[in-house]
C-alpha positions, 0 to 999 in steps of 0.5 A, spaced: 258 526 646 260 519 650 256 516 654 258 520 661 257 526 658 249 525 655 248 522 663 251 529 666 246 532 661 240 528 662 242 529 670 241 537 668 235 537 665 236 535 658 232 528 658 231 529 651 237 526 650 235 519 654 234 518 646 240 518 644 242 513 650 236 508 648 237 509 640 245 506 642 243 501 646 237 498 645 238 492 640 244 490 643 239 490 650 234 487 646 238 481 644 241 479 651 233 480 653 231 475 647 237 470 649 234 470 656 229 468 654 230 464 649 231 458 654 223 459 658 220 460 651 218 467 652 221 471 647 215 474 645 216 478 651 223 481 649 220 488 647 216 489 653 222 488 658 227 492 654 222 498 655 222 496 662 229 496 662 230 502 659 225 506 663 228 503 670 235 506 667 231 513 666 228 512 673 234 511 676 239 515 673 240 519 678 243 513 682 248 511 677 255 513 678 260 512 673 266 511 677 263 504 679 261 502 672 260 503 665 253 506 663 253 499 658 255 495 665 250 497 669 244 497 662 246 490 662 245 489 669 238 491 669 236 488 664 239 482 666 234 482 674 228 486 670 228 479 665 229 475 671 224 478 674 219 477 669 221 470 668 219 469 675 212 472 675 211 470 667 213 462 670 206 460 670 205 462 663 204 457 657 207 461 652 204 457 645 210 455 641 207 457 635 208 465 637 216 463 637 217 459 631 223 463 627 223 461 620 229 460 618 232 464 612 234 461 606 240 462 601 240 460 595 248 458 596 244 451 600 241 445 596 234 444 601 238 438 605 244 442 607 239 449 609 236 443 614 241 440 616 244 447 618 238 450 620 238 442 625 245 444 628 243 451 629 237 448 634 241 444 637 246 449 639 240 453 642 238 448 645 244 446 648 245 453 651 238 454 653 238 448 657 244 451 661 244 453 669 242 461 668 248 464 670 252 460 666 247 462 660 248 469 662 255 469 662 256 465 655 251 471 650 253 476 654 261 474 652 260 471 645 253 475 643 255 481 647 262 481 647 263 482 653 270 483 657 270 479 663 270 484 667 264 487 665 261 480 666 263 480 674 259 486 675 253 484 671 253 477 674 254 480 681 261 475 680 268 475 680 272 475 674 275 468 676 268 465 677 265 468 670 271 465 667 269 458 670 262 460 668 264 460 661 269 454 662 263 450 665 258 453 660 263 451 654 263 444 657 255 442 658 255 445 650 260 441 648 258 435 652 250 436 649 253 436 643 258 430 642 253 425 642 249 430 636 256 430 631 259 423 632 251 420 630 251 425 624 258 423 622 256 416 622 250 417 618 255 421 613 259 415 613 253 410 612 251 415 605 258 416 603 258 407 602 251 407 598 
C-alpha cells in the first residue's frame, strides 16, 4: 500500500495503520532532526522531536492534501519547523559535551593513525556544515544525506528550486572554503613526513 492509500485509511478510521507510516519514515526523520541539531549540540534531543514530529503529522493529517505534496515532503517539513522550534526554546540550554561524544568505530583495515586522521576529517567536515547559516545547513543533509530532489527541498524549505540550488551552491562553497586551509596543512605535513 502507497503512502496515499494508508493516509485515505487513516483519514477513514484505521489509525492502526499510522504505524506503518512511522515505521517508513522515522530513521530517515530522525537522522535529518539529528543533523540539525548537530550544529547547536543538542542531538540528545533528536528522539523527543521526531516524536513530536510524528505526533504533529497524526494530528494533522486531516489537513494534508496530497496533490500539493508528497506525505515524505510534508513529513520533512515538519520536522524541519518542530526542530527549529525546539532549538529556539532549548537555546538557553547548556548541553554537556560529554552526552554527545560519539566514539568512533574502528576497523581493523586502519592502522590507529589512519582511524585518527580519518576520524579528525570526518569532525572537520561536521564541523564545516555545522557552522552553516541554517538554511543552508538544511539544504545540504536534506540533498546529500536525505537525497532529496530539488523540489522536494523548495517545498521543505519554504523556497524556490533556484534558490535550494543557490543554498546548495553557497553551502558547497563555505564547505569548501573551511576546509582548504585543513588539506593544504595536512598536505604539507605529509610532504614534512615523507623527507624524514
Amino acid at each position: 500500500m502507497d503512502d496515499s492509500q494508508l493516509i485515505r485509511e487513516i483519514k477513514e478510521g484505521r489509525i492502526e495503520l499510522y504505524a506503518e507510516l512511522i515505521k517508513k519514515y522515522e530513521k530517515k526523520i530522525f537522522n535529518f532532526i539529528q543533523h540539525m541539531l548537530r550544529g547547536y549540540q543538542m542531538e540528545a534531543y533528536a528522539e523527543d522531536i521526531c516524536q513530536e514530529t510524528f505526533y504533529k503529522a497524526f494530528k494533522s493529517l486531516n489537513t494534508f492534501r496530497d496533490k500539493e505534496a508528497t506525505f515524505s515532503t510534508w513529513l520533512y517539513t515538519i520536522a524541519r519547523n518542530t526542530t527549529l522550534s525546539e532549538i529556539r526554546k532549548l537555546k538557553h540550554i547548556e548541553v554537556s559535551l560529554e552526552d554527545n561524544v560519539t566514539t568512533p568505530q574502528t576497523s581493523s583495515l586502519l592502522l590507529p593513525e589512519q582511524e585518527l586522521l580519518k576520524t579528525e576529517r570526518v569532525n572537520k567536515v561536521r564541523d564545516a556544515i555545522n557552522s552553516l547559516p541554517e538554511k543552508q545547513r538544511s539544504a545540504l543533509i536534506l540533498r546529500e544525506y536525505e537525497q532529496l530532489d530539488y523540489k522536494e527541498i523548495a517545498v521543505i524549505l519554504g523556497a524556490t528550486v533556484s534558490s535550494v540550488k543557490s543554498l546548495l551552491f553557497r553551502a558547497r562553497s563555505g564547505i569548501k572554503t573551511q576546509l582548504e586551509s585543513y588539506i593544504v596543512e595536512n598536505r604539507f605535513k605529509d610532504i614534512e613526513g615523507m623527507k624524514g
